[in-house]
C-alpha positions, -999 to 999 in steps of 0.1 A, spaced: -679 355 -93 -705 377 -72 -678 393 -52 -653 393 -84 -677 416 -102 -688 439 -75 -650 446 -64 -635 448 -100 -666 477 -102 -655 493 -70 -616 496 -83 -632 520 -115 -638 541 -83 -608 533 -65 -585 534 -95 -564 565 -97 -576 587 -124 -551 613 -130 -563 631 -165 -545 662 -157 -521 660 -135 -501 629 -147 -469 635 -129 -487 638 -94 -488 613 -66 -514 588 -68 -533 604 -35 -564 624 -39 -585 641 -12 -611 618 -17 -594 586 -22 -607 573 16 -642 576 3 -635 551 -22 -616 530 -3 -646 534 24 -666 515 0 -643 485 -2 -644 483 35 -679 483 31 -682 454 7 -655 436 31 -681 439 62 -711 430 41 -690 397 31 -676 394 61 -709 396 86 -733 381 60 -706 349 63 -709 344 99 -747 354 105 -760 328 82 -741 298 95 -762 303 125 -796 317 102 -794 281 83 -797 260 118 -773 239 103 -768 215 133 -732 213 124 -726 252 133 -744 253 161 -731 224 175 -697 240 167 -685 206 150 -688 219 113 -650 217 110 -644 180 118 -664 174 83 -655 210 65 -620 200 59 -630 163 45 -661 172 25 -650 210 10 -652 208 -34 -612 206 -30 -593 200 -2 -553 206 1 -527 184 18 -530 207 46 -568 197 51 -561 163 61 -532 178 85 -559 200 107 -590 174 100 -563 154 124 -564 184 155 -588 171 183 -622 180 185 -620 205 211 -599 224 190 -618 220 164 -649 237 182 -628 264 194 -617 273 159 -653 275 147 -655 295 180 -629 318 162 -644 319 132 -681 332 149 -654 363 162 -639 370 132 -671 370 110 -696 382 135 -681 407 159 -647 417 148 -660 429 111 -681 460 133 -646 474 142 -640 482 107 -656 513 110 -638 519 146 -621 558 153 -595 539 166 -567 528 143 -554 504 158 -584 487 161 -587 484 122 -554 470 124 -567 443 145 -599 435 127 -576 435 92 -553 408 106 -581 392 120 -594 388 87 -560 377 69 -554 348 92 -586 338 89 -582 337 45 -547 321 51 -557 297 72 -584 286 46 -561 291 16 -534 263 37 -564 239 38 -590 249 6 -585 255 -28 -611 282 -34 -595 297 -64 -591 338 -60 -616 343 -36 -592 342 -4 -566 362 -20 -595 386 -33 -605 392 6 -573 399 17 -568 423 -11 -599 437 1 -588 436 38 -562 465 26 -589 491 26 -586 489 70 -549 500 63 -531 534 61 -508 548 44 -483 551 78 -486 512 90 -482 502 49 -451 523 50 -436 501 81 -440 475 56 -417 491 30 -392 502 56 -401 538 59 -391 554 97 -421 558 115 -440 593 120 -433 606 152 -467 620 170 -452 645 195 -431 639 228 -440 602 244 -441 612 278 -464 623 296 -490 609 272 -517 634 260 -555 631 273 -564 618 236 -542 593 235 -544 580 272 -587 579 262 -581 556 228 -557 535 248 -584 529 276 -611 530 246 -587 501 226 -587 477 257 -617 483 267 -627 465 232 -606 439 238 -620 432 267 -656 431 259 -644 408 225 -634 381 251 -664 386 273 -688 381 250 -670 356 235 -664 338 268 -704 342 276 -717 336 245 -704 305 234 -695 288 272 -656 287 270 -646 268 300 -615 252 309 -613 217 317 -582 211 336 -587 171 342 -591 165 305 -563 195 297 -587 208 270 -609 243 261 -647 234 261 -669 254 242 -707 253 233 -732 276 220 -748 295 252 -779 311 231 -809 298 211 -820 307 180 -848 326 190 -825 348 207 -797 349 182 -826 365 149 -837 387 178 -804 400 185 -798 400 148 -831 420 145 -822 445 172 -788 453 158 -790 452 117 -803 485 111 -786 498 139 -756 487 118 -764 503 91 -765 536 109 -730 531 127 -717 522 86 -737 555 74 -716 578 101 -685 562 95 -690 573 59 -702 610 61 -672 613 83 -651 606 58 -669 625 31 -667 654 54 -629 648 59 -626 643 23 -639 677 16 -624 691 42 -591 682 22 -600 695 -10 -610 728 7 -569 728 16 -559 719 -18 -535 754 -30 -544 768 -59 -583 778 -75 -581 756 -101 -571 726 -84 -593 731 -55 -622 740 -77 -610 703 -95 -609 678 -64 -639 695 -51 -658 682 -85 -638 646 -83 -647 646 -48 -684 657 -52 -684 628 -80 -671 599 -61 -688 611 -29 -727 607 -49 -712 571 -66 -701 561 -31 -733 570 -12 -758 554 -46 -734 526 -38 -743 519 -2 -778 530 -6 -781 507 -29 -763 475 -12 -788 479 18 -812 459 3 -791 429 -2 -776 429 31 -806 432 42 -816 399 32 -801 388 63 -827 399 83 -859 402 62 -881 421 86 -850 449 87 -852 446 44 -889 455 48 -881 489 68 -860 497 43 -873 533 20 -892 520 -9 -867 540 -32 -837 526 -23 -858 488 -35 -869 504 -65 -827 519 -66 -817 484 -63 -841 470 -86 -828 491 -118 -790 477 -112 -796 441 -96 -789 429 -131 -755 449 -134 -743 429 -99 -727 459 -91 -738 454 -55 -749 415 -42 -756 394 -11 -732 371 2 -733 340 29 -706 314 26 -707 278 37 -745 284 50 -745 246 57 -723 216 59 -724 193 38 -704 154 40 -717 147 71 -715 113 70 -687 110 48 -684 132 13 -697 119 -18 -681 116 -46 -686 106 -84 -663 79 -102 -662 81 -138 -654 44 -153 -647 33 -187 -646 -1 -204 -641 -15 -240 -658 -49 -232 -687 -40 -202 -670 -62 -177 -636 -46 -172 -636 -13 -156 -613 10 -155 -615 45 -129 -611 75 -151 -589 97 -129 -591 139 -126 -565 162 -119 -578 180 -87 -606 161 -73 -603 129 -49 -601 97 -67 -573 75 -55 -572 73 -29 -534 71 -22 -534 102 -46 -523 138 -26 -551 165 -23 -542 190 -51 -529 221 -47 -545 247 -73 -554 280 -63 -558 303 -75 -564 281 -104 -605 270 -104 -607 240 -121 -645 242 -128 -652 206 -139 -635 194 -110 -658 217 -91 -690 212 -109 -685 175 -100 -688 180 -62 -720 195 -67 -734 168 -95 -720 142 -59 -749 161 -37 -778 148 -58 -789 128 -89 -773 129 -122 -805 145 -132 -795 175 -114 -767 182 -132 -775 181 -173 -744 189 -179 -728 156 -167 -751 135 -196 -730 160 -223 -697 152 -205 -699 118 -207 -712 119 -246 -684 141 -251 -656 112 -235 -672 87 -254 -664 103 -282 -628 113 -275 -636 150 -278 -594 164 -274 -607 197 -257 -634 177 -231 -604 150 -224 -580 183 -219 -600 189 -188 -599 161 -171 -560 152 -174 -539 177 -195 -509 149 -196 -524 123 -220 -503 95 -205 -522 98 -173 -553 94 -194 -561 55 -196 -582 55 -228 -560 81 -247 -555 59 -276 -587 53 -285 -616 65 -265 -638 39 -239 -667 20 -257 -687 23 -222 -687 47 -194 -708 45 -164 -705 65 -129 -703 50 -94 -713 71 -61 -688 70 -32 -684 82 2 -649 98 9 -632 97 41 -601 115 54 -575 86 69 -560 90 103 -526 82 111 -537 51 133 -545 39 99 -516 20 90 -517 -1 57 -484 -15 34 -475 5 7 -476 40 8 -499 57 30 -532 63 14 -546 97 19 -585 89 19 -610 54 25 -641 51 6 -670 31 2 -695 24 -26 -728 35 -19 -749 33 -50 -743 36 -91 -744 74 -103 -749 70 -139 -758 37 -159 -732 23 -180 -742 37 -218 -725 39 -247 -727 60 -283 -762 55 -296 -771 39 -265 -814 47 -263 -810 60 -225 -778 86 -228 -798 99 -264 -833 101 -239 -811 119 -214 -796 145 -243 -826 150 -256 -844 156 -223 -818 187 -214 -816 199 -252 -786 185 -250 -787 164 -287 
C-alpha cells in the first residue's frame, strides 16, 4: 500500500498535462525528469529489498536456503510454488544467488550512461517479478514493479515493441570511437557483475555431483561495512544522474521554437525539476534507514523536510521478505464449526491452504485480505490478532457480508443454512508434498500436522469470546 501511494503520487508528476496545447504529442522536455523519479523509487525498492535480507541475519538468507521454505510458507502460494519448491537445493541457492544480483548490484546500473545497460537491469528486474508472480500471489505489487521498471526504457527500444523500424545511428562500419568505448565500457560491466558475483558468494562447479555450489564468502561485519562505505556514495552517483537530466531537460526547452512556448516548458520544466529534487531530498531519509550511521550524516533540513510530509507517504522505506518465516513447516489456522461440540466440521477459504488435496489459488492481482490477515494471525497467538475474536462472533452469527469473504459460492459453505452453534480454531503446520509421495485418490497438494488449538471452542454468549470482545473494544 506503501509503494501504491508513493507511485500513484509520482504519476501526478509523470501524467501528461497538456492545458494548452491539447492536440500536441504527449512528450515534453522535461518528461525524463519525471520519469527520473520513478527510477528512483524503483532502486530505493529495489536495493532496500536485497540489503536487508542480509541486515536481518536471517540464517535462512545467508545460508542461501530461504527459498526451499519461501515457496511453502509465502501468505499465498500458486500451483507453480509447489512446482519450483520441487527444483533441487543447489538450484535453489543459486536462485537466491540471483536474487542478491538482481536486488543488490544490478539496481546501481539504473543510473548507467549506457543504454543498454538499463536495458539489462530492466529485464533483470521483470524476470525477477514474473518469476514471483508464477509462484506468489502478491496482489498488484509485481505488476506495479514492472510498471515501474518502464521508466529504464526509451522511447526507441519501446518502439521495437510496436513494430516501428529501428533509428539508424550513422554508417556501421568502421565503428566510431564513442561507440567502440560504450561497447568496451558495456562488457566490461558484465564482467565485473560475474566476478563479484563469482567471489562474493563462492560459485564453484562440482563436476562429480553435476551441480553449481554456492555460499556466502563474506561476514556480516564486512557486508554493513561495505554497506557503510557505499550508501552515501550512492546517493551521490543517483544525485548526478539527476542534474544530468535536469540539465538535458533544460537544454531541450531552450530548443523549443517559438517565445511563448519556450518561455512555457521552461516554467513546466522549472516546476517539475524543484518537485523532482524536494522529492529525492526528501526520500533520503528513509532509504537511509538502511544504513543508520549514513541517516545520521544526512543535513538536518532534509529530516526536518521529511518530517512535515512522513504522514502524506509521499515518499517511504521499503524491505521485502526481511526474514523467513515456515521454517519448520508453515502454520496455519483451521476454522471449525459444530452444532453439537463433538462433530467438527473444517470451515474451508477460498485462497488460503486448507485441504489439503485443494490446488494453491490463483488470485492476483486480486488481494484477498482475510485470507492474508490469516497468515499473519498463524505467526502468533490469537491475542495478536483482535480482529480474529470479531471474525468468529461475526460467523457465529451468520453475518451474509462476513460469510461472503470466506466462500462467495454458498454451497461451498457447510453451515450456509443455518450458521455453526460452536466454532473453535486448530493450529497446523503445512507442508508442500513431493512427488515421491504417492497416496490413492488424487494427489494431495500439501501434509499437515496438528500442533496445538488456536482459539477455544465458544459460542454466542459464551463468557470467554464476550472477555475477548470486550478486551479489544470489540463488543
Amino acid at each position: 500500500d506503501s509503494l501504491l501511494l508513493e507511485a500513484g503520487f509520482l504519476a501526478v508528476l509523470v501524467a501528461p498535462l497538456r492545458l494548452l496545447r491539447r492536440g500536441c504529442p504527449a512528450w515534453r522536455p522535461h518528461d525524463a525528469v519525471t520519469f527520473w523519479a520513478v527510477r528512483w523509487l524503483l532502486f530505493r525498492l529495489m536495493f532496500a529489498s536485497g540489503v536487508v535480507k542480509l541486515t536481518s541475519r536471517c540464517p535462512t538468507w545467508w545460508g542461501l536456503t530461504a527459498l526451499t521454505y519461501h515457496y511453502e510458507s509465502q501468505c499465498i502460494p500458486t500451483p507453480g510454488a509447489w512446482l519450483a519448491h520441487q527444483l533441487p537445493v543447489w538450484f535453489q541457492k543459486l536462485s537466491v544467488v540471483a536474487t542478491y544480483v538482481i536486488e543488490v548490484a544490478v539496481p546501481v546500473l539504473f543510473f548507467a550512461p549506457l543504454r543498454r545497460l538499463r536495458l539489462f537491469a530492466f529485464y533483470c528486474q521483470v524476470l525477477l517479478q514474473v518469476l514471483i508472480i508464477l509462484t506468489g500471489n502478491y496482489n498488484f505489487f509485481n505488476a506495479l514493479t514492472i510498471v515501474l521498471s518502464f521508466s529504464l526504457l526509451d522511447e526507441e527500444h519501446v518502439g521495437l515493441w510496436l513494430g516501428r523500424p529501428r533509428r539508424r545511428h550513422g554508417s556501421g562500419w568502421p565503428p566510431s570511437l564513442g561507440s567502440v568505448l560504450g561497447t568496451l565500457l558495456e562488457l566490461s560491466t558484465y564482467g565485473l557483475l560475474l566476478c563479484w558475483t563469482v567471489h562474493y558468494f563462492g560459485l564453484e562447479l562440482d563436476w562429480d555431483r553435476r551441480l553449481l555450489d554456492s555460499k556466502v564468502a563474506f561476514t556480516y561485519h564486512e557486508f554493513t561495512t561495505w554497506l557503510r562505505t557505499v550508501t552515501l556514495p550512492l546517493v551521490g552517483v543517483a544525485f548526478l544522474s539527476l542534474s544530468w537530466e535536469i540539465l538535458v531537460a533544460m537544454y531541450r526547452c531552450a530548443c523549443v521554437r517559438g517565445c511563448f512556448w519556450k518561455l512555457w516548458a521552461t516554467l513546466q520544466w522549472a516546476i517539475m525539476a524543484t518537485a523532482t529534487v524536494g522529492l529525492f531530498a526528501v526520500s533520503l531519509v528513509p532509504f537511509t534507514y538502511i544504513e543508520h550511521e549514513s541517516n545520521g550524516k544526512l543535513w538536518p533540513g532534509i529530516h526536518q523536510m521529511f518530517g512535515a510530509v512522513e504522514r502524506f507517504q509521499v515518499v517511504n522505506s521499503y524491505g521485502l521478505f526481511r526474514r523467513m518465516t515456515g521454517v519448520g513447516g508453515r502454520p496455519e489456522v483451521i476454522l471449525e464449526g459444530s452444532y453439537d461440540g463433538h462433530s467438527w466440521t473444517e470451515i474451508e477459504f477460498m485462497y488460503k491452504p486448507g485441504n489439503v488435496s485443494a490446488a494453491p489459488a490463483v488470485v492476483a492481482p486480486h488481494q484477498p485480505r482475510l485470507d492474508w490477515q490469516l497468515w499473519f494471525a498463524a505467526l502468533g497467538p490469537h491475542q495478536s490478532s483482535p480482529w480474529f475474536s470479531a471474525l468468529v462472533l461475526r460467523l457465529l452469527q451468520g453475518q451474509p457480508d462476513v460469510i461472503r469473504l470466506v466462500q462467495t459460492d454458498e454451497s461451498r459453505y457447510p453451515f450456509h443454512a443455518r450458521p455453526p452453534t460452536f466454532l473453535r480454531a486448530q493450529l497446523y503446520k503445512y507442508w508442500f508434498t513431493s512427488p515421491s509421495e504417492g497416496s490413492p485418490g488424487p494427489a494431495p497438494w500439501w501434509r499437515r500436522q496438528h500442533v496445538q488449538e488456536f482459539f477455544p471452542a465458544v459460542s454466542l454468549g459464551d463468557p470467554t469470546l464476550e472477555s475477548l470482545l470486550s478486551q479489544h473494544g470489540l463488543k
